[in-house]
Backbone as CSV, one residue per row, in Angstrom:
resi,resn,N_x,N_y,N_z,CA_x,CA_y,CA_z,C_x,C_y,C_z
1,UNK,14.120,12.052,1.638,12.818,11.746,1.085,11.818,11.713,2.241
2,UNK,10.352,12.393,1.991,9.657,12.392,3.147,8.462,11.363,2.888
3,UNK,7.856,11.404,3.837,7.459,9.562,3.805,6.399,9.606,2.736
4,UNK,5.638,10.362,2.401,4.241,10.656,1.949,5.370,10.058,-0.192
5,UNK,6.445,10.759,0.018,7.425,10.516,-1.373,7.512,9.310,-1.039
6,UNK,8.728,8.702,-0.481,8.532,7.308,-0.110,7.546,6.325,-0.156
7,UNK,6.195,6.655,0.088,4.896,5.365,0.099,5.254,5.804,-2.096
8,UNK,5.074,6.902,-2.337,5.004,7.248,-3.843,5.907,6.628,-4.704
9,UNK,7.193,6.143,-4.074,8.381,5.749,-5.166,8.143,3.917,-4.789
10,UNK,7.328,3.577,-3.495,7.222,2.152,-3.373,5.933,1.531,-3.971
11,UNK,5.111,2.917,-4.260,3.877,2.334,-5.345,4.435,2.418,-6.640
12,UNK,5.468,3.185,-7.330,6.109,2.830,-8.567,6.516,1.647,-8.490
13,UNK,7.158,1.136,-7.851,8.190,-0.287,-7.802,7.116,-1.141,-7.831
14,UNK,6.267,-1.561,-6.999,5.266,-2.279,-7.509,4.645,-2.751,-8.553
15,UNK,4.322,-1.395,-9.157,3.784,-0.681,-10.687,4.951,-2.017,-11.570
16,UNK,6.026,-1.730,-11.000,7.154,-2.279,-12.284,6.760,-3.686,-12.229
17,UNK,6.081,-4.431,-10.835,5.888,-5.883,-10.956,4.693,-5.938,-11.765
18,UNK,3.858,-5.355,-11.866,2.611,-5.860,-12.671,2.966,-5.306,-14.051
19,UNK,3.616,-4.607,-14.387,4.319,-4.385,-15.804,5.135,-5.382,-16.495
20,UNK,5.201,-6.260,-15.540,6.138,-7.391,-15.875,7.637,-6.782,-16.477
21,UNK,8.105,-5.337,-15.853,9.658,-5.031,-15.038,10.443,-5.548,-14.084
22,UNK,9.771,-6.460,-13.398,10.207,-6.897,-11.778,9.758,-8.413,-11.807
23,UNK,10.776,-9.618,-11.631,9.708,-10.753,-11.160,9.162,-10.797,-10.204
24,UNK,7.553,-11.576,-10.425,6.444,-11.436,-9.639,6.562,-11.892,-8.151
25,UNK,7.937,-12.632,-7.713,8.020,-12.787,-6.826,8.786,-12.175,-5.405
26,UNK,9.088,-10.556,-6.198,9.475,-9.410,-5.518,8.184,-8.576,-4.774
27,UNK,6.869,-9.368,-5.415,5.600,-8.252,-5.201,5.476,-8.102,-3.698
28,UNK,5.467,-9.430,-2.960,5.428,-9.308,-1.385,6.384,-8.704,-0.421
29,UNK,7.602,-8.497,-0.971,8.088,-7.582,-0.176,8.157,-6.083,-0.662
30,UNK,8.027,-5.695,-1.834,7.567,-4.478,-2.525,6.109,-3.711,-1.685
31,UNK,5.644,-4.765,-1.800,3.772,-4.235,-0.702,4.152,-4.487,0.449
32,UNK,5.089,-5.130,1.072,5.260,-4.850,2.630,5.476,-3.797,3.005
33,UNK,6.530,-3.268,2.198,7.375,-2.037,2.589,6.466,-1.042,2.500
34,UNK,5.742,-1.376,1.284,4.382,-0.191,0.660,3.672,-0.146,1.912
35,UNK,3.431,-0.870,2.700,2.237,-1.244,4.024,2.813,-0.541,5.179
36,UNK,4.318,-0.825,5.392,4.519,-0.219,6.360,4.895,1.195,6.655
37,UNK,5.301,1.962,5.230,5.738,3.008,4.935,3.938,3.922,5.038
38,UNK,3.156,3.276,4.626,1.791,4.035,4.672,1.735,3.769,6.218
39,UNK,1.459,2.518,6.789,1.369,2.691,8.719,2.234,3.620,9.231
40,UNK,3.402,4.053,9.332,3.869,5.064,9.598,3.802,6.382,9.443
41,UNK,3.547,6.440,8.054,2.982,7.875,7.836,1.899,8.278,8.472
42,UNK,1.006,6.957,8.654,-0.485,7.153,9.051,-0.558,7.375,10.825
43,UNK,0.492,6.890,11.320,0.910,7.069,12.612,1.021,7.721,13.182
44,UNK,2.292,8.518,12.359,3.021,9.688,12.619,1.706,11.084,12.469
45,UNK,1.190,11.138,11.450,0.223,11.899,11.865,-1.057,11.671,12.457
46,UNK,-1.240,10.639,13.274,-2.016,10.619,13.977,-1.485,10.572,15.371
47,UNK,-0.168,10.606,15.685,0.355,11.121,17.039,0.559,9.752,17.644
48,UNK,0.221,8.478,17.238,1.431,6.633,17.284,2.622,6.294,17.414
49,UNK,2.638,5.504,18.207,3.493,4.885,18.099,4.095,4.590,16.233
50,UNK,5.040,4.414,16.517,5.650,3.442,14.821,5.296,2.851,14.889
51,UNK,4.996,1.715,13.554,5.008,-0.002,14.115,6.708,-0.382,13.246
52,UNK,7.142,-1.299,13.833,7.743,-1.831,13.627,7.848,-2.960,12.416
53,UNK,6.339,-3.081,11.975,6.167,-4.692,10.960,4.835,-4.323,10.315
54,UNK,4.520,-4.317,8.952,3.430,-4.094,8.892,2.044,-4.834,8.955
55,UNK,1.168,-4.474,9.161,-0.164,-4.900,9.956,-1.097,-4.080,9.831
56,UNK,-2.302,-4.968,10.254,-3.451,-3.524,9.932,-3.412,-2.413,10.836
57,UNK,-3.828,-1.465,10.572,-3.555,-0.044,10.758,-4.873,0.298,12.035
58,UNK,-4.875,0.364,12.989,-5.562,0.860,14.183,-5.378,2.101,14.876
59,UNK,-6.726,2.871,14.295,-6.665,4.037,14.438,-8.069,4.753,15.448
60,UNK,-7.397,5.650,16.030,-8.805,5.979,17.142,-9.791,6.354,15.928
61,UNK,-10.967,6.686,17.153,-12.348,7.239,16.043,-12.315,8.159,15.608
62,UNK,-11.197,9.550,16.490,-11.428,10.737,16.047,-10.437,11.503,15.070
63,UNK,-9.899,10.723,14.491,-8.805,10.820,13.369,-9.871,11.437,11.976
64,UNK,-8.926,12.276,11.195,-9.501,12.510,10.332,-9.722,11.684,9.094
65,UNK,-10.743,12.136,8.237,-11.102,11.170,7.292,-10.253,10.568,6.334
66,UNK,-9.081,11.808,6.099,-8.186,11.741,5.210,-7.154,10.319,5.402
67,UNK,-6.915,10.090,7.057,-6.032,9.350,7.726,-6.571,8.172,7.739
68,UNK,-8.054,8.298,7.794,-9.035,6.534,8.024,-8.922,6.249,6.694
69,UNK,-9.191,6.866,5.518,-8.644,6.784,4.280,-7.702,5.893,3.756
70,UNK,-6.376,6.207,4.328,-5.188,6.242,4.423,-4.934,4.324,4.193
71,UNK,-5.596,4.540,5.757,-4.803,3.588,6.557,-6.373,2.061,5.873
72,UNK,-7.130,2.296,5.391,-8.096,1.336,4.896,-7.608,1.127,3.528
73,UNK,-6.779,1.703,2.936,-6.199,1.510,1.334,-5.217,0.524,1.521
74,UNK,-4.376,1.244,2.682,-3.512,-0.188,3.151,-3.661,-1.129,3.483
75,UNK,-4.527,-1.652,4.033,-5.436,-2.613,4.165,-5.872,-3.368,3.664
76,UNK,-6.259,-2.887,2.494,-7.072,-3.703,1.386,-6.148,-4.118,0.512
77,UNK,-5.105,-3.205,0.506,-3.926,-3.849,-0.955,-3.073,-5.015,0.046
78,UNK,-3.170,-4.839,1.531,-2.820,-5.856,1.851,-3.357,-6.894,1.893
79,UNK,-4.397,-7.020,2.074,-5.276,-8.297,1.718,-5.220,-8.858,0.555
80,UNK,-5.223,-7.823,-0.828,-5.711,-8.481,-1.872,-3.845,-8.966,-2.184
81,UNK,-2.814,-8.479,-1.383,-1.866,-8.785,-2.225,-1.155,-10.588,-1.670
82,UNK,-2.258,-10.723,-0.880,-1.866,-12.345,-0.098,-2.363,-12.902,-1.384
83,UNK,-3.168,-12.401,-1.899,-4.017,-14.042,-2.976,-2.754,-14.067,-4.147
84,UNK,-2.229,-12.655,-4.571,-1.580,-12.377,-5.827,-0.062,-12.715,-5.830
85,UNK,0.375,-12.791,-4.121,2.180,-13.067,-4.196,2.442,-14.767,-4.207
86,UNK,1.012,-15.550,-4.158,1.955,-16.794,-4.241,2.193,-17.186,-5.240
87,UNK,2.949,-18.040,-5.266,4.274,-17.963,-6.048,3.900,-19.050,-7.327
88,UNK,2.754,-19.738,-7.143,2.706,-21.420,-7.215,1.289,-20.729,-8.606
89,UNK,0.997,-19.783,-8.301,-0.679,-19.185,-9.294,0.118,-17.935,-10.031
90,UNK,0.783,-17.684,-11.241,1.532,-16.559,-11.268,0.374,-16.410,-12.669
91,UNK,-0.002,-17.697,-13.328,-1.229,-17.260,-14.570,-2.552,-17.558,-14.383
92,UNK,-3.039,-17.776,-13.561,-4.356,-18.117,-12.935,-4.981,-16.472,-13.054
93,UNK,-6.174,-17.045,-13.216,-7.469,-15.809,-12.833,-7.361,-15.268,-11.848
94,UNK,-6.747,-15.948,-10.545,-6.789,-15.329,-9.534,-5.893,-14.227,-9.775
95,UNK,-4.897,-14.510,-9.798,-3.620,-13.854,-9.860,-3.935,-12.773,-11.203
96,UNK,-4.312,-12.772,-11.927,-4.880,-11.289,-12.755,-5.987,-10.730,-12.131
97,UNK,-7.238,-11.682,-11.949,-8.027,-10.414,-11.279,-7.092,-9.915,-9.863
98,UNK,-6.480,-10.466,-9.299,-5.858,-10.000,-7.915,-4.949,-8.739,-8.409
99,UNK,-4.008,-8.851,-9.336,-3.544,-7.642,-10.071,-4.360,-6.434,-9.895
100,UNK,-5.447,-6.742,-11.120,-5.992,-5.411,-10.847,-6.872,-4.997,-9.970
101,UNK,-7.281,-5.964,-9.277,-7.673,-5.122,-8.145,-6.698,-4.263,-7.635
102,UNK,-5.602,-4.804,-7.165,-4.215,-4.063,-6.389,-3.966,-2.955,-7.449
103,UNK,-4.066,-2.907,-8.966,-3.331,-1.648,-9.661,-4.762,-0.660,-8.954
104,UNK,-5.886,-1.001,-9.116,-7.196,0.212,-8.344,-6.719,0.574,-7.045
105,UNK,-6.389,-0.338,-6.228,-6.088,0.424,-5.707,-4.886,0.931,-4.940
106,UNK,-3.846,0.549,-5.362,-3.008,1.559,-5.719,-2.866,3.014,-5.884
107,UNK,-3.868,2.994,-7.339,-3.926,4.140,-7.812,-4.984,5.084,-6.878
108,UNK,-5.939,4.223,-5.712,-6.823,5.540,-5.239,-5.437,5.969,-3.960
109,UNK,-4.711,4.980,-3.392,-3.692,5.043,-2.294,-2.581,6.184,-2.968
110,UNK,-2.525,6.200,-4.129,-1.762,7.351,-4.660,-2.557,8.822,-4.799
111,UNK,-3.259,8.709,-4.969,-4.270,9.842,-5.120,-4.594,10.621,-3.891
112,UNK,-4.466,9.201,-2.528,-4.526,10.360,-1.395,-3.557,10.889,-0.906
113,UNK,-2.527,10.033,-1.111,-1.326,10.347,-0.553,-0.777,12.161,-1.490
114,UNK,-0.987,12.301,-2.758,-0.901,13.385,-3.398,-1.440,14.629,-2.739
115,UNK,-2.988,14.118,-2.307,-3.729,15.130,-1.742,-3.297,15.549,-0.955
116,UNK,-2.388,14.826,0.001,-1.830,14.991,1.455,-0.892,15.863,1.066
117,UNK,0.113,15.881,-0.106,1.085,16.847,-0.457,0.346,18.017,-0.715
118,UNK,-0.734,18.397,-1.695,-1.046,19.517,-1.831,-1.792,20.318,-0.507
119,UNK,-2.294,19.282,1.134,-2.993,19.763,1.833,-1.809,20.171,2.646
120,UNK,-0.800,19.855,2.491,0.308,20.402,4.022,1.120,21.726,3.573
């Protein structure tokens, strides 16, 4: 499986936690993996190091748009997915609007990652 598939089969699994397929307390390591599998990809073609753990994504200036893209989707689903994995708010407002924010974007983090298949 090549990684660009990989970030694709770890945004399904996700998918299955907000479907209420998966308990909700699989979501944080489901989006880790999602985080670090996109930093790597995002790495690897930008000529990086790996990282080892995922984290925000630091990328020179002259990277292409597609890659700053990339690596700011990850970013943001990582952020929004701190408010949505604790454990203690699983029916709170937070925790639904935090959902869908994360299913948006998701779905734009899938959309580039696609593009990336049809651009190589």
């Amino acid at each position: 499986m090549n990684a660009i598939d990989r970030c694709l089969a770890e945004i399904r699994a996700i998918r299955e936690v907000a479907d209420g397929h998966a308990p909700p307390y699989v979501a944080r390591s489901r989006i880790g993996r999602l985080a670090l599998s996109t930093a790597v990809l995002v790495a690897e073609e930008a000529g990086l190091p790996r990282p080892d753990l995922p984290g925000p994504i630091q990328l020179p200036a002259d990277v292409s748009a597609q890659l700053s893209d990339l690596a700011r989707r990850c970013d943001r689903i990582v952020d929004i997915s701190r408010h949505i994995s604790q454990p203690s708010e699983p029916l709170a407002d937070r925790w639904e609007r935090g959902w869908h924010q994360l299913i948006e974007e998701l779905d734009l983090l899938e959309e580039l990652l696609k593009q990336s298949l049809v651009n190589r």
